[in-house]
C-alpha positions in Angstrom: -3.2 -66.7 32.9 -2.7 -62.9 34.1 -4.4 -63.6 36.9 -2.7 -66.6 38.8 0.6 -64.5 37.6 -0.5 -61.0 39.6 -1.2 -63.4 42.5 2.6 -65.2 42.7 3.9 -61.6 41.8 2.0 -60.3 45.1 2.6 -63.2 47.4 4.7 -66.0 46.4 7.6 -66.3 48.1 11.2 -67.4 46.6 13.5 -69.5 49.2 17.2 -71.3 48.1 16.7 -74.2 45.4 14.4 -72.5 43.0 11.8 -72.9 45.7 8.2 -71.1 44.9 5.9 -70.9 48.3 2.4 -69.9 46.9 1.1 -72.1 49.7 -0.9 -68.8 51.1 -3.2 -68.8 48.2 -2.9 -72.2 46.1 -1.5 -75.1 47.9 -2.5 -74.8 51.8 -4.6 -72.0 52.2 -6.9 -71.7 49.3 -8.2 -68.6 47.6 -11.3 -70.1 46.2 -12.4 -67.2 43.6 -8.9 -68.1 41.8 -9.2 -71.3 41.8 -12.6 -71.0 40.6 -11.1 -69.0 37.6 -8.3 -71.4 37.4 -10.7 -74.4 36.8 -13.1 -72.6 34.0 -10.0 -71.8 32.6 -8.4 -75.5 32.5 -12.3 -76.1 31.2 -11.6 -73.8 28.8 -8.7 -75.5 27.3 -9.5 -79.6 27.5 -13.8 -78.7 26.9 -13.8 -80.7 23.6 -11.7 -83.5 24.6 -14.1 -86.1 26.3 -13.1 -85.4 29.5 -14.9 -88.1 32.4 -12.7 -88.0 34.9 -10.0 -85.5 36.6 -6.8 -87.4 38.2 -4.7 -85.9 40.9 -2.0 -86.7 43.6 -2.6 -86.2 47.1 -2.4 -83.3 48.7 -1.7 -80.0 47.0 -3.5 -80.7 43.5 -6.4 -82.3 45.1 -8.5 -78.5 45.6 -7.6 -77.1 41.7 -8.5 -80.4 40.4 -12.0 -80.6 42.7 -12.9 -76.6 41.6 -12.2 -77.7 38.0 -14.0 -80.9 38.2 -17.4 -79.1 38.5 -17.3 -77.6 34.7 -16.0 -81.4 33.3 -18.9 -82.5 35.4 -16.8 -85.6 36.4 -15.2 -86.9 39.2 -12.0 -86.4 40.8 -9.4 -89.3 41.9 -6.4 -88.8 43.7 -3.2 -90.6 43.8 -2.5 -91.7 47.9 0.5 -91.8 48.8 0.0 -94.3 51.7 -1.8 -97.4 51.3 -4.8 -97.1 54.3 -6.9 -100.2 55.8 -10.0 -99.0 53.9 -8.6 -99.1 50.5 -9.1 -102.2 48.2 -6.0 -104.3 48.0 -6.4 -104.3 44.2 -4.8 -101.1 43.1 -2.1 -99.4 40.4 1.0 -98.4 41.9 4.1 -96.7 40.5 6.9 -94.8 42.4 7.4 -90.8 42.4 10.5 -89.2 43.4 9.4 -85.3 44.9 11.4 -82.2 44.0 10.1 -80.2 46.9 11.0 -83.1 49.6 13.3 -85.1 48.0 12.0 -88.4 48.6 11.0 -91.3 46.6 7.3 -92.9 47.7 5.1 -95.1 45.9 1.7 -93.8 44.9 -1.4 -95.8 44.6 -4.7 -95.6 43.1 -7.7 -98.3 43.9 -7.9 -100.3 40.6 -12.1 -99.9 41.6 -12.0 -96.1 40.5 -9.5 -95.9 37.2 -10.7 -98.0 34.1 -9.8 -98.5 30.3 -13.4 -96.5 29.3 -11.6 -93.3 30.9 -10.4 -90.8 29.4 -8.2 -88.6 31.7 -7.1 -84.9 32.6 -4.4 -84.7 35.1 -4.5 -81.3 37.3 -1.6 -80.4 39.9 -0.2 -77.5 41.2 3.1 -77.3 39.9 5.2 -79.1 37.4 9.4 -79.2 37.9 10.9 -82.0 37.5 7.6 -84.1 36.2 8.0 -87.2 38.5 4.4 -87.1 39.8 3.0 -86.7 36.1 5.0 -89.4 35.0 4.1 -91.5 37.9 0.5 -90.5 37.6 0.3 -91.3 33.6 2.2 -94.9 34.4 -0.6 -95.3 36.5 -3.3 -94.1 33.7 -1.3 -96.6 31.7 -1.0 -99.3 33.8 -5.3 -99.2 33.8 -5.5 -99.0 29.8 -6.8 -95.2 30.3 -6.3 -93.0 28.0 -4.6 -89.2 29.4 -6.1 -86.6 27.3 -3.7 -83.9 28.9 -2.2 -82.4 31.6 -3.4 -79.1 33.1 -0.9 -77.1 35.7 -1.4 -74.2 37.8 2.7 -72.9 38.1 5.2 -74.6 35.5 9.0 -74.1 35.9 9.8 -74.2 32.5 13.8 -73.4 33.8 13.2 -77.6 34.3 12.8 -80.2 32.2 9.4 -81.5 33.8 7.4 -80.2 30.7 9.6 -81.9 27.8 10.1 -84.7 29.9 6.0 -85.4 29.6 5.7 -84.3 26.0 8.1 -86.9 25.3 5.9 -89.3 26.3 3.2 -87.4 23.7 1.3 -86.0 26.3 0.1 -82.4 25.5 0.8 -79.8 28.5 -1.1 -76.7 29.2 0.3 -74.8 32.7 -1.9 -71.6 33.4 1.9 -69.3 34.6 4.4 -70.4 33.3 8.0 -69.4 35.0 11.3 -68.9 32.5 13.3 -67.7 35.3 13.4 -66.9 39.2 17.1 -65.7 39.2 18.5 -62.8 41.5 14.9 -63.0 43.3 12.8 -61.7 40.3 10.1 -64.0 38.8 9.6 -63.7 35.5 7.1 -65.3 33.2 7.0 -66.8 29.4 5.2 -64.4 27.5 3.2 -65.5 24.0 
């Protein structure tokens, strides 16, 4: 998506560790116009597929996944990452191990809100190393519910997070997709 990729050209940010910041426009502050395009376009992809209901982790994906939710018509769930008073003790839980914090936490989703009837598109923001996909389709699993795809704003495709979900037959479509970062330069796949 020319678009997203003008916008991490202009004001992403590179640090040490293959780090990406796009957290001015994306991930903390939120330009809503893009992600309004970035949803009609994830529409755009996964339209046929019976979508009913957009799954997420908390916090970054939770905005793309809410913008894109309003063309699937559907609602969005999002993976906690901390179980709270008010959630039902009946819930799916799986353990994800974070690239940009390097810490391993379980996730949980209320078995109220995720059933065998659904059929799933998982949004996030980025995709590295693939641990809160995997986690997240365990989870989808785990319920009976069937993952129609993945759809991710910014994919490092320098790391094996993409093969690692294909592998588990899961089809993949990330909006900018990043061969390289080396020497400070970002540079994108090109079809």
């Amino acid at each position: 998506m020319q678009l997203l990729e003008e916008r991490i050209l202009k004001d992403g940010k590179l640090f040490p560790g293959n780090i990406l910041k796009v957290d001015s426009f994306l991930n903390h502050q939120m330009d809503i116009g893009l992600l309004n395009e970035i949803g009609k376009e994830f529409h755009r992809l996964f339209a046929d597929d019976g979508v009913n209901k957009i799954l997420t982790i908390e916090s970054s994906g939770i905005g793309i996944a809410c913008i894109a939710a309003q063309y699937f018509n559907c609602p969005v769930l999002f993976a906690k990452k901390t179980k709270t008073k008010n959630i039902a003790s009946s819930v799916f839980k799986t353990q994800v191990k974070s690239f940009t914090h390097g810490t391993t936490y379980d996730v949980i989703v209320s078995k109220e809100f995720l059933h065998k009837t659904d059929r799933i598109l998982i949004i996030d923001d980025f995709l590295a190393e693939g641990n809160a996909l995997l986690g997240l389709i365990d989870i989808c699993r785990q319920a009976g519910a069937e993952v129609i795809g993945c759809g991710i704003a910014v994919e490092k495709a320098f790391q094996p997070g993409s093969s690692r979900i294909r592998e588990k037959g899961v089809r993949v479509e990330s909006l900018a997709v990043i061969t390289s970062m080396d020497g400070g330069e970002i540079k994108f796949e090109r079809k």
